[in-house]
C-alpha positions as CSV (number, residue, x, y, z in Angstrom):
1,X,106.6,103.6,69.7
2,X,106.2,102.1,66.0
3,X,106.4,98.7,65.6
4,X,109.6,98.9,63.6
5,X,111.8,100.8,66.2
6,X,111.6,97.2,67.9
7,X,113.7,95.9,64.9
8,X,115.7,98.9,64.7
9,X,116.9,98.6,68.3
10,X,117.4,94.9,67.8
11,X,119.2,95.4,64.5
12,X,121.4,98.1,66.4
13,X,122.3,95.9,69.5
14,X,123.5,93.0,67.0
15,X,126.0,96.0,65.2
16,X,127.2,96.8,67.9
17,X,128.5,93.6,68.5
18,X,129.3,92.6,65.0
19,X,131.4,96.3,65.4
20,X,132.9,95.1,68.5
21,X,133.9,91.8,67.3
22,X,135.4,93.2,64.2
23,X,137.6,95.9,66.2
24,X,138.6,93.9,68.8
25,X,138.5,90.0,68.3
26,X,138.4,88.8,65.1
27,X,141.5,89.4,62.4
28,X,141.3,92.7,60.6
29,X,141.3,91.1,57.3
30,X,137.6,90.0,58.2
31,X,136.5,93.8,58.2
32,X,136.2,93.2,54.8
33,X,134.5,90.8,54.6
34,X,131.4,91.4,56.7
35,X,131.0,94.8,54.4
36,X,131.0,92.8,51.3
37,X,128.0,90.2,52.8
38,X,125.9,93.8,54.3
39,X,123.6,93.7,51.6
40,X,122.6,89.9,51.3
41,X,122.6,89.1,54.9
42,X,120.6,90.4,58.1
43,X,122.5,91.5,61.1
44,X,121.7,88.6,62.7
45,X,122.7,86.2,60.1
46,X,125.9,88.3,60.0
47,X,126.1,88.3,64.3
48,X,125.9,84.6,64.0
49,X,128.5,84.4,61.6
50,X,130.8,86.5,63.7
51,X,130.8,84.3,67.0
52,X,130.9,81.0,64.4
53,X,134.5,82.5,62.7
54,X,135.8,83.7,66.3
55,X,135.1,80.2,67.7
56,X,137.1,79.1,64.4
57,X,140.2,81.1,65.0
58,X,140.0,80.3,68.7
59,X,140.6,76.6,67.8
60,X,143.0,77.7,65.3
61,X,145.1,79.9,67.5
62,X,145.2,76.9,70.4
63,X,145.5,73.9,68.5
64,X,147.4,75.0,64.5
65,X,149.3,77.8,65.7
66,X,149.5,76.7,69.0
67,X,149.6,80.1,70.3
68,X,152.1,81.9,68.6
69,X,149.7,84.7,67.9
70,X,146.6,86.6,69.1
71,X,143.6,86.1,66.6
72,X,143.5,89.6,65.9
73,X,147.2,89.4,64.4
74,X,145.8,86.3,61.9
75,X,146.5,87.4,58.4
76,X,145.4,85.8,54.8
77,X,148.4,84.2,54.7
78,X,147.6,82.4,57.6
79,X,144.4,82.0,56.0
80,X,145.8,80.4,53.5
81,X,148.0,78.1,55.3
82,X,145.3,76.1,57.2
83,X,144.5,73.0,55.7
84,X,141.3,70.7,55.6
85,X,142.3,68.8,57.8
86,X,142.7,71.7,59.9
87,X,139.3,72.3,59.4
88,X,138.4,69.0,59.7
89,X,139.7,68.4,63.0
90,X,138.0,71.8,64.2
91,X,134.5,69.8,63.7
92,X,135.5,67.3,65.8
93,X,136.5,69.7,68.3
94,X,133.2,71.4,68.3
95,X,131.9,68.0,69.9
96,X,132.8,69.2,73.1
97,X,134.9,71.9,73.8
98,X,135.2,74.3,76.7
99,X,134.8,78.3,75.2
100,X,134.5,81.4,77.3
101,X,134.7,79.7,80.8
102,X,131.7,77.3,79.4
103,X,131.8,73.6,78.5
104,X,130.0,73.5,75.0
105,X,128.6,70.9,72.4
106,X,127.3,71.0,69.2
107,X,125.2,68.5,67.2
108,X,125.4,67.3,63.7
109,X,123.4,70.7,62.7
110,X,125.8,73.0,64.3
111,X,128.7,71.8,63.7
112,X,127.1,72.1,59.8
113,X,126.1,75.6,60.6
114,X,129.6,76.7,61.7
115,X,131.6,75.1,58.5
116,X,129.2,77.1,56.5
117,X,130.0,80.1,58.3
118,X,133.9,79.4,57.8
119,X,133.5,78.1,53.8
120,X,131.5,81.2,53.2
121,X,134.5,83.4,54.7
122,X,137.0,81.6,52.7
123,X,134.9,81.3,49.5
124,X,135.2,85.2,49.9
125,X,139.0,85.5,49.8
126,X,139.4,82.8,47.5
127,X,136.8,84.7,44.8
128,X,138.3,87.9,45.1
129,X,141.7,86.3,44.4
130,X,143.4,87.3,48.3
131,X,144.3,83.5,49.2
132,X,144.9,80.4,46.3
133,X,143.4,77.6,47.4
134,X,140.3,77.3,49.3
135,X,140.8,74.3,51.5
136,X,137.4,74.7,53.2
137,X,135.3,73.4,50.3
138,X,137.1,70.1,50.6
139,X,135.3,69.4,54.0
140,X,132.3,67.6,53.7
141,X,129.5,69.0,55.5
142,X,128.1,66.4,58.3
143,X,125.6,64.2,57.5
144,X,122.5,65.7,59.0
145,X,119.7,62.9,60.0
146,X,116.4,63.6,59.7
147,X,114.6,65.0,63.2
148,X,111.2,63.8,64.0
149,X,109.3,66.4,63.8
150,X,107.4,67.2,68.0
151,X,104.3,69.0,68.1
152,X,101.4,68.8,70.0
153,X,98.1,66.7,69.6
154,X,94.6,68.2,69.7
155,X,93.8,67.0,72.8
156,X,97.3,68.6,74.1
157,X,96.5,71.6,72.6
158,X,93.0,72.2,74.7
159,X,94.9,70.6,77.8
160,X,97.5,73.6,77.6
161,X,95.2,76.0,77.1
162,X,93.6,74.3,80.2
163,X,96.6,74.6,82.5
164,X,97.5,78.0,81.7
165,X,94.0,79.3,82.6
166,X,93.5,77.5,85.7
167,X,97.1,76.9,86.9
168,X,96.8,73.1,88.0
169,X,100.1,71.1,88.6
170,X,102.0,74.6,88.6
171,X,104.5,74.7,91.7
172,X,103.9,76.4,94.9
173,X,106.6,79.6,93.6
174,X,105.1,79.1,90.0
175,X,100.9,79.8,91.5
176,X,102.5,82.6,93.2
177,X,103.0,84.8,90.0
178,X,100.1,82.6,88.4
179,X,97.2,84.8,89.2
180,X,98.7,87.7,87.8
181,X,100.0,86.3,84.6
182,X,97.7,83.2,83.2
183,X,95.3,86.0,81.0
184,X,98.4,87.2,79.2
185,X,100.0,83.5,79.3
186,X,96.5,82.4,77.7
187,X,96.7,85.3,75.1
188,X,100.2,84.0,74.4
189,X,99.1,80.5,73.8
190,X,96.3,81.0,72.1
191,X,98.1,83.7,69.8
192,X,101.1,81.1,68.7
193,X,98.8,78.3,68.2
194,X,96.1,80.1,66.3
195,X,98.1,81.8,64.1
196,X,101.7,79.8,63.7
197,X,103.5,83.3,64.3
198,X,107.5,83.1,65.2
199,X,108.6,83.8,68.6
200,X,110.8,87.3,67.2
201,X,107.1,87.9,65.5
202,X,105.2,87.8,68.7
203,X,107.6,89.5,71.4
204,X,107.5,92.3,68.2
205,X,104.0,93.1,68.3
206,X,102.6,96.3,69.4
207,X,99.0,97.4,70.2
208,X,98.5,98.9,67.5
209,X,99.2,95.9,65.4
210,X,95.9,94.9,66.5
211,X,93.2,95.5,64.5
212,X,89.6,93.7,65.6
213,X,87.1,95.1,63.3
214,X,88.5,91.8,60.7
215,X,90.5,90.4,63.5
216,X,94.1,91.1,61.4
217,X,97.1,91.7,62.8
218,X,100.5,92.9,61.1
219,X,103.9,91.0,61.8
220,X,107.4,92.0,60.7
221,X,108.8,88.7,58.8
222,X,112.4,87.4,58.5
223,X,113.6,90.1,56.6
224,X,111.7,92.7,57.7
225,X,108.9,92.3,55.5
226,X,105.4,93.0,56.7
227,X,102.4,90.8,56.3
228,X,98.9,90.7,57.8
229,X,97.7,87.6,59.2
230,X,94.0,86.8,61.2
231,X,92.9,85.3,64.0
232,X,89.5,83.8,64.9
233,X,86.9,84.9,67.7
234,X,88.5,82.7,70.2
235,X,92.1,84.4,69.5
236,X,90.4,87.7,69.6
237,X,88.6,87.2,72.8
238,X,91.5,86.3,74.7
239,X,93.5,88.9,73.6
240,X,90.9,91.4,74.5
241,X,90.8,90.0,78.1
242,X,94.4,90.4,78.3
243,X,94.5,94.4,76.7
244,X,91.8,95.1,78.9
245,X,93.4,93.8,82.1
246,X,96.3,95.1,80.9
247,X,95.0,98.6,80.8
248,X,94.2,98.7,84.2
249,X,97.5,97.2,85.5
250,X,100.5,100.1,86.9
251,X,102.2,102.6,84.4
252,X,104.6,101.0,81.6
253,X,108.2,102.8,80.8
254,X,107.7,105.1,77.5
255,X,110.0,103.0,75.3
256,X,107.5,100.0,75.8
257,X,104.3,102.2,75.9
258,X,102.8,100.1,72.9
259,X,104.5,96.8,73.2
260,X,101.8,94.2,73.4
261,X,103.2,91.8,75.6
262,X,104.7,93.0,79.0
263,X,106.6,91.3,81.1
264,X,106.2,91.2,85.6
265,X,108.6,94.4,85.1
266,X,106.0,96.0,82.6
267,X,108.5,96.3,79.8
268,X,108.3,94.4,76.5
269,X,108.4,90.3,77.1
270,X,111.8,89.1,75.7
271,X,112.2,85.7,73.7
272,X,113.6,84.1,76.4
273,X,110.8,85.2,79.2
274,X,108.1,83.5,76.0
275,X,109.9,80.6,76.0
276,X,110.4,79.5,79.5
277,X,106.3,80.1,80.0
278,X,106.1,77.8,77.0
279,X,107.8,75.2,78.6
280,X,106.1,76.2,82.3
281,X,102.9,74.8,80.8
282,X,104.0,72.4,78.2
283,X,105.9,70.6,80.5
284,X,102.7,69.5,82.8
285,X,101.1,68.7,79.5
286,X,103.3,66.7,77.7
287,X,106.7,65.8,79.9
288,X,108.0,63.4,77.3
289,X,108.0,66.2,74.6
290,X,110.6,68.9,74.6
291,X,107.7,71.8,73.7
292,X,108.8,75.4,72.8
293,X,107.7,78.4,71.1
294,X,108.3,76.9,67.6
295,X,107.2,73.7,68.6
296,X,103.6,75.1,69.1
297,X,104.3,76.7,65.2
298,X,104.6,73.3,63.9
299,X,101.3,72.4,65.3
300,X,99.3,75.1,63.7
301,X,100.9,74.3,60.3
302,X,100.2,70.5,61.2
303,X,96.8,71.2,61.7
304,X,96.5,74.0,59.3
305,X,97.6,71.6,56.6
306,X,95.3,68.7,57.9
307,X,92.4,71.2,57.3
308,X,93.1,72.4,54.3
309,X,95.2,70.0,52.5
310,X,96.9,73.2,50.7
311,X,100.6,73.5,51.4
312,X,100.5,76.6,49.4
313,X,98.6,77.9,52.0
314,X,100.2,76.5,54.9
315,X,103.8,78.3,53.4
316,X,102.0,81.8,53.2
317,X,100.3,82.1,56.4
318,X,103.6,80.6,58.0
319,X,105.6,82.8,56.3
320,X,107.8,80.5,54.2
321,X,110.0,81.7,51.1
322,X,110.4,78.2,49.8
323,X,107.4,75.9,49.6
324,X,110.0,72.7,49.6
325,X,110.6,74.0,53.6
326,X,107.0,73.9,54.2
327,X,106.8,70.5,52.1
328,X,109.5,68.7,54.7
329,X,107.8,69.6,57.5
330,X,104.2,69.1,56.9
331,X,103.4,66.9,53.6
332,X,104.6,63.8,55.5
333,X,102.9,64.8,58.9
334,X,101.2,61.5,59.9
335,X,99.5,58.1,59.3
336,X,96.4,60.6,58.6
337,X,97.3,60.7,54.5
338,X,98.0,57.1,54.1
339,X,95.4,55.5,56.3
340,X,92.6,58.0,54.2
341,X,93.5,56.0,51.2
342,X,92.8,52.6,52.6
343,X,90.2,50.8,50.2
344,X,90.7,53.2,47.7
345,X,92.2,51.1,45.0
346,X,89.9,47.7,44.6
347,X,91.7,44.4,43.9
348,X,88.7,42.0,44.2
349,X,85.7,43.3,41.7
350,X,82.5,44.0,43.6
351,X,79.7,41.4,43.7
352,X,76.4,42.3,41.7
C-alpha cells in the first residue's frame, strides 16, 4: 500500500461525514457553502467546521427558535434574523453545555474556534449578497491568554526513553503487554523526539518511507505536501530493532501490509492508540506535566532551536508555513537567551 492511500482513506472517511452532515443534519442552504470553501480548505478543516455550525444551530434551534423547527428546515432568512447577541449568548453556552447525550466544555480557544467557524459561514452569505447584515462580525472573538508552553527537559527526555525500554513503574496490566511492545514504543519515542514529526505524520508512515542508506524518511505535511526529513544513528538503530522484530512477529492484514507502526491487532497504530502510550510513559516521568504526542514536538524544536539558534531552521524541519508560528513558540523558550547575555554590556571600565 502507498503511503498516500493512508490520506486518501482518511480524506474519504471525513467526506463521508461532511456528506452525511450536509444531507441529513445541517440546513440545505449550507450545501453551498461547503462547495464554495472545497478548494481552500482540507477535509478536515471542512469536517471540523461541519460539527462547529451543527453545534451552532443546535443552540439556535433550542434556545432562538425555541424549537419551532428542525435545523434541517433553517433557511437564510433565519440566517439573517439571528442577532449578535444571539451569537453572543451561544459562546456563553459553549461553557458548558450538554450535546449528544455528553456534558461538554470549551475553553477560551474553542469557543474562538467555533465563532470562526460560524463568521466564516455568514461572511459567505453575506458576500455573495444571500442575507444583509452580517451580525457575526460584531462579536468579538474571546480574548485568548497566552499558554505556557510544556515540554520536556533533557534529563526527562533520557528518563522516558528509560522507562519505555525497561518498563519500571508501569502497572501490573500495563507489564503485561510491556514485553511485547517497549521496542516499537522506544522507536515511537525516539522517532517523535528526534525528529519533531506530528502525530497524523507518524501513524502515516510506511516502510517504505524508510530509507537508511542517509537515514531520510518522507512525511506527508498538512496539506498533503511531501518533505524528507533525517534522523541520527540513535533514531535509526531503534527503528531497525523494531522493523526487525517486527518482521518476525504473526502475519499483518493486506491493507496494512506496509504501515510502519502496528498496533497489538497488527493493523496500522491509530492517533489515539500513539497518544495514550505517550502519556503511559510520560506520566511516570513527569506527573505534574500533561505530556502528549505534540508536547514531545515542542521539545525537539526547543532543543533544536537551542542548538542551532536558527528559527529558520527550526520552521522547516517542523514543518511551519509561517516563521511568526515558530517564533511564538520557540524564540522566547527560556532563561537560556537572557542569562547568556549576562556581563555582556560593561558598566564599570576594566582596571589596567
Amino acid at each position: 500500500m502507498k503511503n498516500s492511500d493512508y490520506y486518501v482513506q482518511r480524506n474519504n472517511k471525513n467526506l463521508e461525514v461532511i456528506e452525511r452532515l450536509l444531507n441529513e443534519e445541517l440546513p440545505a442552504f449550507c450545501f453551498d457553502y461547503f462547495v464554495a470553501i472545497e478548494n481552500q480548505t482540507s477535509t478536515l478543516t471542512r469536517l471540523n467546521y461541519a460539527h462547529d455550525i451543527k453545534i451552532f444551530f443546535y443552540y439556535m434551534q433550542e434556545k432562538v427558535f425555541r424549537g419551532k423547527k428542525l435545523i434541517r428546515d433553517f433557511t437564510l432568512d433565519d440566517l439573517e434574523s439571528i442577532t449578535n447577541t444571539d451569537i453572543e449568548y451561544f459562546l456563553g453556552f459553549l461553557s458548558h453545555y450538554r450535546y449528544g447525550g455528553r456534558e461538554h466544555n470549551c475553553n477560551e480557544r474553542a469557543k474562538a474556534r467555533k465563532l470562526s467557524s460560524v463568521r466564516a459561514m455568514f461572511k459567505h452569505f453575506f458576500n455573495r449578497g444571500l442575507i444583509a447584515v452580517d451580525n457575526s462580525a460584531k462579536v468579538a472573538t474571546p480574548k485568548l491568554h497566552e499558554k505556557p508552553i510544556i515540554r520536556l527537559e533533557q534529563s526527562e527526555v533520557y528518563s522516558i526513553i528509560s522507562t519505555a525500554e525497561s518498563g519500571d513503574g508501569l502497572s501490573p496490566h500495563q507489564r503485561a503487554y510491556h514485553e511485547k511492545n517497549k521496542v516499537r514504543d522506544c522507536a515511537i519515542l525516539m522517532l517523535f523526539l528526534g525528529t519533531g514529526i506530528r502525530i497524523s505524520e507518524l501513524v502515516g508512515l510506511n516502510n517504505t518511507d524508510i530509507n537508511f542508506e542517509n537515514n531520510s524518511f518522507i512525511v506527508t505535511r498538512k496539506g498533503g505536501s511531501r518533505s524528507i526529513l533525517y534522523f541520527d544513528g540513535d533514531v535509526a538503530a531503534a527503528l531497525l530493532r523494531y522493523i526487525e522484530q517486527k518482521e518476525e512477529q504473526q502475519k499483518v492484514s493486506r491493507e496494512d501490509a506496509d504501515a510502519l507502526f502496528l498496533s497489538n491487532k497488527n493493523r496500522r497504530i491509530t492517533v489515539r492508540a500513539v497518544e495514550n502510550l505517550v502519556q503511559k510513559y510520560a506520566k511516570i516521568v513527569s506527573p505534574l506535566k500533561k505530556i502528549s504526542p505534540h508536547k514531545l514536538r515542542s521539545t525537539y524544536g526547543t532543543q533544536l532551536y537551542r542548538a542551532t539558534g536558527d528559527i529558520y531552521i527550526v520552521a522547516d524541519v517542523l514543518g511551519h508555513k509561517d516563521v511568526n508560528t515558530t517564533r511564538k513558540h520557540y524564540a522566547a523558550i527560556s532563561d537560556d537567551t537572557r542569562r547568556s547575555v549576562v556581563g555582556k554590556v560593561k558598566l564599570i571600565k576594566p582596571e589596567d
